[in-house]
ROLUMMI-102535 format. One line per 2 residues: number of its first residue (from 1); for each residue x, y, z of C-alpha. Coordinates in Angstrom, 2 decimals, decimal comma, padded with zeros to 5 digits. Example, Ala and Ser with C-alpha at 12.3 -4.5 7.8 and 13.67 -1.06 7.14 Angstrom:
% residues 2
1> 012,30/-004,50/007,80 | 013,67/-001,06/007,14
% end
This chain:
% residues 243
1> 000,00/000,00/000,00 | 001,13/003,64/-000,88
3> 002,30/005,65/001,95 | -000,42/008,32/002,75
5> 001,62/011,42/002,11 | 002,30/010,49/-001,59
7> -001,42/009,25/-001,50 | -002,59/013,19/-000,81
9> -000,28/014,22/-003,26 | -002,11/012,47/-005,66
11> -005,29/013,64/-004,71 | -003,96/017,71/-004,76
13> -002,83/016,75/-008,70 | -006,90/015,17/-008,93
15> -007,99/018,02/-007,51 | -006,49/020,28/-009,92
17> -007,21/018,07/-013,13 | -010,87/017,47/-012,33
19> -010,53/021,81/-011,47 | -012,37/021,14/-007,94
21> -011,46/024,23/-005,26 | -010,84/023,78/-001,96
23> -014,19/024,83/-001,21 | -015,98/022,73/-003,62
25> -014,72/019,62/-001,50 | -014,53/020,91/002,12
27> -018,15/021,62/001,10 | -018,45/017,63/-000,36
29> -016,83/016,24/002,62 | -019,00/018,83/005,53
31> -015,73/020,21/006,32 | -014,82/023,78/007,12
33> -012,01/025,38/004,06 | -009,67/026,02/006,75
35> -009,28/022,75/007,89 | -009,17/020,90/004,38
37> -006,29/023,36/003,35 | -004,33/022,20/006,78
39> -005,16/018,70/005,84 | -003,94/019,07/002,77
41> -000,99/021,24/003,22 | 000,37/018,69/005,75
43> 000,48/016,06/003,51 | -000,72/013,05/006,02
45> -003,88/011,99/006,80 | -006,30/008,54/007,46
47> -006,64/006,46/004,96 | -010,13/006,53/005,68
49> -010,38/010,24/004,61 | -008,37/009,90/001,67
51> -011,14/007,08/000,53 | -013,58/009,94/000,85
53> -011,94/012,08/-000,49 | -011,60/009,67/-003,60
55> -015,27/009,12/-003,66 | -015,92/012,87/-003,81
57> -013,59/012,87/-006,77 | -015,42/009,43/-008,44
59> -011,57/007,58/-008,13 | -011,34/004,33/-007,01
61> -009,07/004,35/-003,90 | -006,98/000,72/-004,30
63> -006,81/001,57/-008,29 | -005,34/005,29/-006,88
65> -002,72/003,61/-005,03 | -001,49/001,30/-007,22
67> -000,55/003,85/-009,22 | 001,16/006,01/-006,55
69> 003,21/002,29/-006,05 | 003,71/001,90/-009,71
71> 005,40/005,34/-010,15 | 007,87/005,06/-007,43
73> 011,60/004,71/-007,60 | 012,60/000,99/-008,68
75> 015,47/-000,19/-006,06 | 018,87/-000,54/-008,13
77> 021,03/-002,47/-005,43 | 019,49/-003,84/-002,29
79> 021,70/-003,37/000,83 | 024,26/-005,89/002,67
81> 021,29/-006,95/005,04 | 018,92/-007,27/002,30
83> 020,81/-009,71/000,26 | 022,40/-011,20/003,84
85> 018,91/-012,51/004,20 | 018,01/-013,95/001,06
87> 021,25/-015,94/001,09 | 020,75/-017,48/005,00
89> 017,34/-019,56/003,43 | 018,25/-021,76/000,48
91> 014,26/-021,76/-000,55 | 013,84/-017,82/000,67
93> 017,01/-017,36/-002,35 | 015,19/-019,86/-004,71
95> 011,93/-017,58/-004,42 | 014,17/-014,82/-004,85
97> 015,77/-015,49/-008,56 | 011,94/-016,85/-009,45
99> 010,83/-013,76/-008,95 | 013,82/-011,70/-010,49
101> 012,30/-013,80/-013,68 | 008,86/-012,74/-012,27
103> 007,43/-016,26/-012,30 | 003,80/-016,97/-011,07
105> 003,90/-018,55/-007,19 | 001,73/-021,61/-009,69
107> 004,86/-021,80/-011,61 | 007,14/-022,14/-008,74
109> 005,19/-024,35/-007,15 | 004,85/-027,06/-010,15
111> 008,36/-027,02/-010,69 | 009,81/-027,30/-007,32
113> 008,88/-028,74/-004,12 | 007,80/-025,62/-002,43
115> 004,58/-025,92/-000,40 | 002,27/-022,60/-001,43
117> 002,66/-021,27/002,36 | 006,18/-021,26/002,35
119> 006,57/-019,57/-001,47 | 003,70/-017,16/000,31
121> 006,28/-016,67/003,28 | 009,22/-015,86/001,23
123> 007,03/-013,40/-000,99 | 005,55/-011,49/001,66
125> 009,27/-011,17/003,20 | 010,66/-010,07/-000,17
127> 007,32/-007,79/000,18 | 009,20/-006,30/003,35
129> 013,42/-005,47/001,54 | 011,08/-003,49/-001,24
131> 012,34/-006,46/-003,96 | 008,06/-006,98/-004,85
133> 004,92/-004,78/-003,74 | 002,69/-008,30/-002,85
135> -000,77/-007,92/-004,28 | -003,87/-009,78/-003,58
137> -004,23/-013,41/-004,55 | -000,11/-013,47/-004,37
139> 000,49/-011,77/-007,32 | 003,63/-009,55/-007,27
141> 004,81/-006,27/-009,11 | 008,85/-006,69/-009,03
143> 010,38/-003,21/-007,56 | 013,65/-003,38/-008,87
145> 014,66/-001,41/-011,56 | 016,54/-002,90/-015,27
147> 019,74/-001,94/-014,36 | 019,72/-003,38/-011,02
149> 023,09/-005,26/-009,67 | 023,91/-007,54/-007,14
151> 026,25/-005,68/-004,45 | 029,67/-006,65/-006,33
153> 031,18/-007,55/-003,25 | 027,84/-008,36/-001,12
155> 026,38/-012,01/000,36 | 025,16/-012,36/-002,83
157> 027,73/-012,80/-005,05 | 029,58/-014,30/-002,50
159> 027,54/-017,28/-002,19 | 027,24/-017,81/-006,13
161> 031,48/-017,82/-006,17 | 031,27/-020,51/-003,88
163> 028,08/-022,58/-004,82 | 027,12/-021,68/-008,32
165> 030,29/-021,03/-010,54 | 032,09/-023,92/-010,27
167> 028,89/-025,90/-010,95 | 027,74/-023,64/-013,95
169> 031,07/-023,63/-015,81 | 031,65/-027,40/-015,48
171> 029,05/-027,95/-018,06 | 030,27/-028,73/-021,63
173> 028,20/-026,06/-023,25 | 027,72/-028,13/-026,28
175> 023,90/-028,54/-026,44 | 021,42/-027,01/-028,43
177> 021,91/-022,97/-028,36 | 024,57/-023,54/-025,89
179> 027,76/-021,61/-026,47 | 031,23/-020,51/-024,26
181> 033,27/-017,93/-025,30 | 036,81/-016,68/-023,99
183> 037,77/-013,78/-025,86 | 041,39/-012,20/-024,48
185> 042,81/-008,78/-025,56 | 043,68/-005,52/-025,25
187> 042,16/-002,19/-025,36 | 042,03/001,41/-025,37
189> 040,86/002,51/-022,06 | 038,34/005,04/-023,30
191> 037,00/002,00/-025,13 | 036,32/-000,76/-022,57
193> 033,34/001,16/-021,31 | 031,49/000,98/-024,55
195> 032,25/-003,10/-024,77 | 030,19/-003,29/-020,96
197> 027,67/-001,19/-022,10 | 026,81/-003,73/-025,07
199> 027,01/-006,59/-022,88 | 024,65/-004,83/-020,42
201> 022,02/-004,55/-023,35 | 022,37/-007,90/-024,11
203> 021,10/-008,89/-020,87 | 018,25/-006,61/-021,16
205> 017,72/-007,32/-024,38 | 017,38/-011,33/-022,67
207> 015,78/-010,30/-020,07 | 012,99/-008,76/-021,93
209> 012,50/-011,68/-024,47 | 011,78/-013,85/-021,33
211> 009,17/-011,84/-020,34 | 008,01/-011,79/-023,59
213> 008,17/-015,50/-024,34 | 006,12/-016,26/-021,03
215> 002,85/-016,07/-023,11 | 004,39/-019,08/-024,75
217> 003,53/-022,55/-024,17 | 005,61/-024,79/-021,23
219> 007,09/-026,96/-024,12 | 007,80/-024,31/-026,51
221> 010,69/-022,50/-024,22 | 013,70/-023,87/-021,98
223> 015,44/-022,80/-018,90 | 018,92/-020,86/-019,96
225> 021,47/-018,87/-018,19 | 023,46/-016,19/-019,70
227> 026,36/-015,35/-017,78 | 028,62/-012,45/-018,93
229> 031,34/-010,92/-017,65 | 034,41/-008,03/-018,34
231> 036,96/-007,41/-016,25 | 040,86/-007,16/-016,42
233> 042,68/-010,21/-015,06 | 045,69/-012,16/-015,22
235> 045,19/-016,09/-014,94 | 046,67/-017,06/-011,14
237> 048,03/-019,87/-013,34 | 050,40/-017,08/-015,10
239> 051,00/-014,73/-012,32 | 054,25/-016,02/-011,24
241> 055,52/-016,10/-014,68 | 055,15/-012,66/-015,39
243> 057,70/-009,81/-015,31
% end
């Protein structure tokens, strides 16, 4: 739910579309001017009076709010805590990167062994770090924005060094759209931004087509994981070989 200040800032910008005075509605709502002009001025007030006030205005309060929620800052990085406690519950971290590919809680639950109240557990406590806004009948809208990063050096990325990237890069990559590339060389430095910036549309670019493709049929898509990377580095292997 929308905090109530940014609710009665909605309702002032209403106000002025639909060209309503502060009389007009202290005069809807049996109020004196005076003290709808505090009200409003102060920027706080019951929820129950900002429902009348939507009434007065023929808005529909829960549609009002998820718009107030819809045009709030998306979260680029979560903090150290945050991602501390998504990594301390392997199935908490599971619902996690399901919903960073904003699958249904019926998907989830049909393709692991998640009973529906946990998955509702773990949703309504990614509700609470501001990853999802939980909506009735546990749908989700995902708060975090395109360009959002795990902390480089945060629990995060720290558990998928030491669980995941051994185990994803022992695979032979040889299937059916499968595909690993090393590329080594050496460029300008004014350059190497421009190379990251492609690679971070590419996983945009991925990221969108999986939303898009969801409308597809179960057996018409398949679970891949594009991993990319740029940084400068000198195999450990090497080090003590160079000058």
């Amino acid at each position: 739910m929308a905090a109530a200040t940014e609710l009665v800032q909605a309702l002032k910008q209403e106000l002025k579309a639909a060209r309503m005075t502060y009389a007009d509605l202290a005069q809807q709502l049996g109020m004196a001017e005076s003290s709808v002009k505090r009200m409003l001025a102060k920027g706080d007030m019951p929820l129950s009076r900002v429902d009348a006030i939507c009434r007065v205005l023929r808005l529909d309060f829960a549609d009002l709010a998820r718009r107030v929620a819809d045009a709030q800052p998306l979260l680029q990085q979560l903090g150290h805590e945050q991602e501390k406690l998504l990594v301390t519950d392997r199935k908490r971290l599971l619902v996690a990167i399901c919903v960073l590919s904003q699958w249904t809680l019926e998907q989830m639950l049909a393709t692991y062994r998640l009973t529906e109240a946990e998955c509702v557990q773990h949703l309504t406590q990614l509700d609470r770090i501001g990853v999802i806004e939980l909506r009735p009948l546990n749908r989700y809208r995902l708060k975090l924005a395109k360009t959002f990063r795990w902390r480089p050096h945060g629990p995060v990325m720290a558990y998928f060094r030491e669980h995941a990237l051994l185990d994803y890069y022992s695979g032979s990559f040889d299937g059916p759209a499968e595909g690993l590339m090393l590329v080594h060389g050496s460029i300008s430095h004014s350059l190497a931004p421009a190379f990251l910036e492609r690679l971070q549309r590419v996983a945009q670019d991925y990221a969108q087509q999986h939303l898009a493709d969801q409308r597809l049929p179960e057996d018409a898509r398949s679970g891949y994981t594009l991993l990319l990377g740029m940084r400068r580095w000198v195999f450990s292997e090497f080090a003590d070989l160079m000058r």
